[in-house]
N, C-alpha and C positions, 0 to 999 in steps of 0.2 A: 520195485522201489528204486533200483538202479535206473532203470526208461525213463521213470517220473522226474529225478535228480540229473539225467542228459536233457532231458527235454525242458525242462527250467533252465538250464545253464544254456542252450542253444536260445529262449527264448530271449535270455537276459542280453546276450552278445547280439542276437539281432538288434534288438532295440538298441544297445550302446552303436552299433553299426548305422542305421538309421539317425540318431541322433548327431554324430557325425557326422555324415554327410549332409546333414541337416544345415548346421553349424558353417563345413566349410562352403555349401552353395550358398549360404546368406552372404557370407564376408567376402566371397571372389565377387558376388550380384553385386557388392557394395561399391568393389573395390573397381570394377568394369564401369558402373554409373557415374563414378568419379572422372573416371579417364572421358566418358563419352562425351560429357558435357564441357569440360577442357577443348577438347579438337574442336567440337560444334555451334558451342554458343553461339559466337557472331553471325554465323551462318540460318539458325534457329530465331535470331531475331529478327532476321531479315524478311525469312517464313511467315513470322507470325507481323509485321509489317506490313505487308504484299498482301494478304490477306484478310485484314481489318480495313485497313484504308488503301484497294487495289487501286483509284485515280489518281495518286499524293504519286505515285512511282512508276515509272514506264519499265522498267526489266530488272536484275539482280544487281546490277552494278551499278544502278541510278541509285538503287535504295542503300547498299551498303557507301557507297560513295556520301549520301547525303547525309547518313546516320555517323557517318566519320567524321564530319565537317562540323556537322550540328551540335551532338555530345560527345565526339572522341573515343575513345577505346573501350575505359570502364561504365561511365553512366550512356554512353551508345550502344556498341557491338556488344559489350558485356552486361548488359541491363539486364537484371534480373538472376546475375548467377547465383546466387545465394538460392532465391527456392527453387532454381533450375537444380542446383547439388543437392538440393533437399529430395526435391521431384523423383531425378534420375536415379540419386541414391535409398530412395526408399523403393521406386521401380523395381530397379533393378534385383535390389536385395530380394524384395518378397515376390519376384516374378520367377527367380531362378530358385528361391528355393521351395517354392509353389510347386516350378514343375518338377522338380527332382520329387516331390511326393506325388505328385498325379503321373510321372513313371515306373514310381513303384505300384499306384494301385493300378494301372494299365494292364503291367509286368506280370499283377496277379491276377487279374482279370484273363487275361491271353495264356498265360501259362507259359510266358518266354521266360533264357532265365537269366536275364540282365538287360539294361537299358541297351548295352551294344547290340540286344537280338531283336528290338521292338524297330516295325515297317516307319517310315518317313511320316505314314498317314497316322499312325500310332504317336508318331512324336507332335504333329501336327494338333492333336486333338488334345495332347498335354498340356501342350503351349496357350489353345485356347480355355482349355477350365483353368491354366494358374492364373491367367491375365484377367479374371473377375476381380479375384484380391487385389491385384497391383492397381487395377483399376480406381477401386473406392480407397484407394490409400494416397493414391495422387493427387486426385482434384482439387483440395484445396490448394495445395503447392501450384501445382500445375495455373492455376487461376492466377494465383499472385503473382507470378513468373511474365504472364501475357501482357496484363496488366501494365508492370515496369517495362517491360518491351514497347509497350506502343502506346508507354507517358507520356509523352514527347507531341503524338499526334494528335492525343486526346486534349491537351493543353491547348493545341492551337486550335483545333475548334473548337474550346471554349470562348477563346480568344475572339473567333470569326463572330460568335455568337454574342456578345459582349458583357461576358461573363467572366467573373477574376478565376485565374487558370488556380489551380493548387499547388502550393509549395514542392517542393522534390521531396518523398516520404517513402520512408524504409520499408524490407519486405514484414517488417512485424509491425510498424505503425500503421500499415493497411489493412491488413490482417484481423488488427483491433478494430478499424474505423468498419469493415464490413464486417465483425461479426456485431457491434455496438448498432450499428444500422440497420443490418437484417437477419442476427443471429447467424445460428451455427450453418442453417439450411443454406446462407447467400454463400459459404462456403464451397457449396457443392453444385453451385451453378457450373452445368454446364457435365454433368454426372455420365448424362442418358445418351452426348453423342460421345465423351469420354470411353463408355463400355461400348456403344456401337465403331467406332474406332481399334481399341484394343484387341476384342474377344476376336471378329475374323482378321485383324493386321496381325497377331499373335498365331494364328492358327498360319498365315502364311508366312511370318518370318521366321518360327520353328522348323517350319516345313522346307522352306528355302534353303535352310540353314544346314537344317541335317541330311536335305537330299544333295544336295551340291559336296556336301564332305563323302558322302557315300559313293558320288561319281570323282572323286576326284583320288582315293584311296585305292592302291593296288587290289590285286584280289586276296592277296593273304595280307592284309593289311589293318588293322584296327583302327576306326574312324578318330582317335585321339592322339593316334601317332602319322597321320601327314605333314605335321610341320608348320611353320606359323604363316607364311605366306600365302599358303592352303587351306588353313583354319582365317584367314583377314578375307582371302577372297568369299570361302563361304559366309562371312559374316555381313559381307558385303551387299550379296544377293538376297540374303534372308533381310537384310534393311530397306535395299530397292524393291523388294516384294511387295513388304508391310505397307510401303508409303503409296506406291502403285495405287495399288487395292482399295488402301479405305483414306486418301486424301479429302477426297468431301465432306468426310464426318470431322476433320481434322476443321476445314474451313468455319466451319456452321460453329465448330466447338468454340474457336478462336470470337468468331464474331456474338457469339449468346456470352463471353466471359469477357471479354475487351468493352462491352457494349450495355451492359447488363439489358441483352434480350430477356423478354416471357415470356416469348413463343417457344413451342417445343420441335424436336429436331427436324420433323416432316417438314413444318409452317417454314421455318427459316431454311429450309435447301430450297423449299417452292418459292420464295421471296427473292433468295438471291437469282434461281436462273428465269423468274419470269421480268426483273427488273435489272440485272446485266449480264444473262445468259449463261449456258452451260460453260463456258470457260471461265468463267469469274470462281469459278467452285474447283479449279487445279490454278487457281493465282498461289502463286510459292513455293509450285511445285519444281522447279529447278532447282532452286536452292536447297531446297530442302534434299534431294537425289544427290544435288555434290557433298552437299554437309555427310550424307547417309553412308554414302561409300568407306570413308577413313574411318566416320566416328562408329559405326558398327562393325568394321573390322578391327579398330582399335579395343572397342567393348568386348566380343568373342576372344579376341586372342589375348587381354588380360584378364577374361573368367578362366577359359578354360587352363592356362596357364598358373593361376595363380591356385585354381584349384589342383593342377599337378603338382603345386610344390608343397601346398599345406596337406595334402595326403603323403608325400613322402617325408613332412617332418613329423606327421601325427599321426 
């Protein structure tokens, strides 16, 4: 009777334990996607710019230069921050606390006994099954975001075409106009290279992330206690990883949601490199690597920090 009455009280405290950390990985993921998108916006528009309309712009500094001229600060460089902090902030949230539960089930799958003991490649493959969730919880944000990014361009070629451009419309009067237009589904344009994007950039900017703190940590050292310099650098790498790796899927996404493609993500990578070649599919990617470095080391070093303090107040 006594085993059965320890063994309920152990069960109950796990769960409060789990739910905890539950808790504080959402609110740091939240509180990280906030910051990332602050450093990176202007930068992030420039990406998704460079991208949609690669001939409108010869390098990074043409296009942030002309977007500073044209719309100025907030409806330019800043276009679209509202469902960028929607995006990032819902990202972030259910991506980190995604994988703090796909480390515990790893943890109990391997039989380690704590996230501090699970291999890089263990962290890697956490990273990739949380980033499904994060995945289908973006896309609509993420669409609207693109969208207001590259108003501006899509105006003028309407313009070219001689067709009346559309008024300046908010990220929830769009929102409305494409779910009244094509339902909930025209929300999610643009899904299939969203998760082709995520699932392996996720699998490497985990892996980036927590192998580079593991090399960079003494040998009696805990990967939570290097310091924040060490924890931005790691975070840094695991960003230049992600975008490396799966930029094409980034491209096709950009151009199927800026554009409203129907083709699917194959059609449209073969469209763009048999019509302006394999470099047309890394247009952005500069900007997007300098954006990457601050705004991912700024993201890591206020998760994991923010989660060091709400574990010591809670």
């Amino acid at each position: 009777m006594l085993e059965e009455k320890l063994s309920l009280n152990h069960q109950i405290e796990t769960s409060q334990h789990h739910l905890k950390d539950g808790i504080i990985d959402f609110t740091s993921g939240c509180l990280g996607g906030i910051a990332l998108v602050y450093v990176g916006q202007p930068l992030d528009t420039v990406k998704v710019k460079m991208q949609t309309f690669p001939s409108l712009y010869t390098n990074m500094v043409d296009c942030f230069k002309k977007t500073y001229i044209q719309d100025g600060i907030c409806r330019g460089l800043y276009a679209g921050t509202i469902p960028a902090l929607a995006t990032n902030v819902v990202e972030n949230s259910v991506l980190f606390l995604c994988y703090g539960f796909c480390q515990k089930i790893i943890i109990n799958m391997t039989g380690a006994n704590s996230a501090e003991d699970l291999t890089v490649l263990a962290n890697a493959w956490a990273g990739f099954l949380a980033s499904f969730f994060s995945s289908v919880a973006i896309t609509p944000t993420e669409l609207i975001k693109c969208k207001l990014q590259a108003m501006h361009e899509v105006n003028n070629q309407a313009v070219s075409r001689g067709l009346t451009p559309p008024k300046y419309i908010s990220p929830l009067g769009l929102t409305r106009e494409i779910a009244r237009n094509e339902g909930v589904r025209g929300l999610f344009r643009g899904l299939v290279p969203t998760l082709a994007r995520e699932m392996p950039g996720y699998f490497f900017f985990f892996g980036g992330y927590e192998g580079t703190r593991d090399l960079l940590r003494k040998p009696d050292q805990k990967k939570e206690d290097i310091g924040l310099l060490r924890t931005m650098v790691a975070g840094g790498v695991g960003g230049g990883v992600f975008w490396i790796t799966t930029f094409p899927f980034d491209v096709a996404k950009s151009r199927i949601q800026v554009n409203n493609i129907s083709d699917n993500l194959i059609k449209t990578l073969s469209h763009i490199v048999k019509n302006e070649g394999i470099s047309a599919l890394y247009k952005g990617l500069t900007p997007t690597l300098v954006r990457t470095i601050p705004a991912t080391a700024t993201l890591f070093a206020t998760v994991e920090y923010s989660k060091r303090l709400f574990n010591f107040l809670f």
